[in-house]
Each structure stands twice: as C-alpha cells, then as structure tokens.
N, C-alpha and C positions, 0 to 999 in steps of 0.2 A: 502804493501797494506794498504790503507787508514781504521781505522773502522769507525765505523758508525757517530762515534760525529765528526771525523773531517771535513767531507764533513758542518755538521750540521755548527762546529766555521766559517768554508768558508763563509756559507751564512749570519751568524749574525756579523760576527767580518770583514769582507770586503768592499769595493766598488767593484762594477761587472758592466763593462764595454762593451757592445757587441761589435765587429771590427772583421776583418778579416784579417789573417796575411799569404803573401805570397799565395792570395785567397781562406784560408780556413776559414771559419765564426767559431765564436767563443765567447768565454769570458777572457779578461784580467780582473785577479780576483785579486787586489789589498791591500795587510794592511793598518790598521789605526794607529794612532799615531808612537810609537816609530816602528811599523812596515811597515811606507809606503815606507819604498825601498824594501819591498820585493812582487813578484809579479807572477804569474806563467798566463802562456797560457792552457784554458781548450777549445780545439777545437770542434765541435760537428761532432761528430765522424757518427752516426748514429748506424743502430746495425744490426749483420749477423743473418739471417735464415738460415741453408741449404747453396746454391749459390747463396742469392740473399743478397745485401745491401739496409737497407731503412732509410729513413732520414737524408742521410749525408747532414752536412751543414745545417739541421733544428732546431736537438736536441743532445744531447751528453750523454748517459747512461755509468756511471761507476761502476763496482762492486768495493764493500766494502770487507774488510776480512771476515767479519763475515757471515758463515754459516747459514743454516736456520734449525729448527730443526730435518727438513727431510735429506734425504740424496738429496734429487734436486733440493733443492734452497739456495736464501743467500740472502742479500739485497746488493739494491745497489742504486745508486745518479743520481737523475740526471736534466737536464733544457731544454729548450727551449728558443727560439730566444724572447720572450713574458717576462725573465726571471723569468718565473716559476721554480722553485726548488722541486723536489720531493724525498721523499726516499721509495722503494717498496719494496716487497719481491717479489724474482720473480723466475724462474727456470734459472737454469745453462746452458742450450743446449743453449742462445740466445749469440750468438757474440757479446760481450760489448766490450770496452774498458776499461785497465786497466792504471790506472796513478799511478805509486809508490811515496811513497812519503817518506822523512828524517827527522829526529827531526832537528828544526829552531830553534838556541839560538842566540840571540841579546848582 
C-alpha cells in the first residue's frame, strides 16, 4: 500500500496524461528523466457506497496505508478527469480502490 508521500512524488515527480485504455478513462502517470520508461495506469475507478458505484470513469480515489488517528478513517489520493489531485482524510466504509505498489530501482 502506497503512504501518503508517494501518491504526493506521483504528482510532482511525473507527467500525467489523461487516455483511456481498453475504454476505461484514466491517467498514464509517467517518470521524468532517468525515469521515463517507467510508467503505470491509474484508472478512475469511482467509489462504492453500500450497492451503489459513483463516478466511474470521472474520478479515481485511492487509499493510502496510513491510518487516521481514529479507528474510521485513513487518508487517501485521489483525481479527476480536470487533473486535480487531492489527499483527504476520510472514512473507511467508502469502497476505494487500492493500487499496491514495489520499491523502483533504476
């Protein structure tokens, strides 16, 4: 699970590209310099209530590892098609999407 600074290097250390791959809209989030072959798909997922999905294909909310200091929340990352980037604190019951991610050595 991502923590909070890495979603953060995503937004300052990338190029963010919006496209949609195999019709699902998204971000191909790309490195700079010695990292421009490496490049990952952040799709916008939307997010679960209960049984209902909302904003798939608008915006894509991810939680972060990190906790919140209650026991019901944590923070988590997230964008829209506008690429606005935000990071929230928010409650756990919301269906996000989680993207795991590997330490990248060059």
């Amino acid at each position: 699970m991502p923590t909070v600074q890495e979603p953060i290097d995503l937004c300052k250390k990338c190029d963010w590209s919006w496209t949609s791959v195999n019709g699902v809209n998204g971000y191909s989030v790309r490195g700079r310099g010695a990292y421009a072959s490496a490049s990952i798909f952040l799709p916008c997922t939307g997010r679960g209530l209960g049984t209902s999905l909302d904003g798939a294909g608008l915006y894509g909310p991810y939680w972060s590892s990190v906790p919140g200091s209650d026991d019901y929340g944590a923070w988590w990352f997230g964008f829209d098609s506008n690429n606005n980037h935000t990071y929230y604190y928010g409650r756990r019951f919301y269906g996000q999407s989680v993207r795991p991610v590997q330490g990248f050595t060059k």
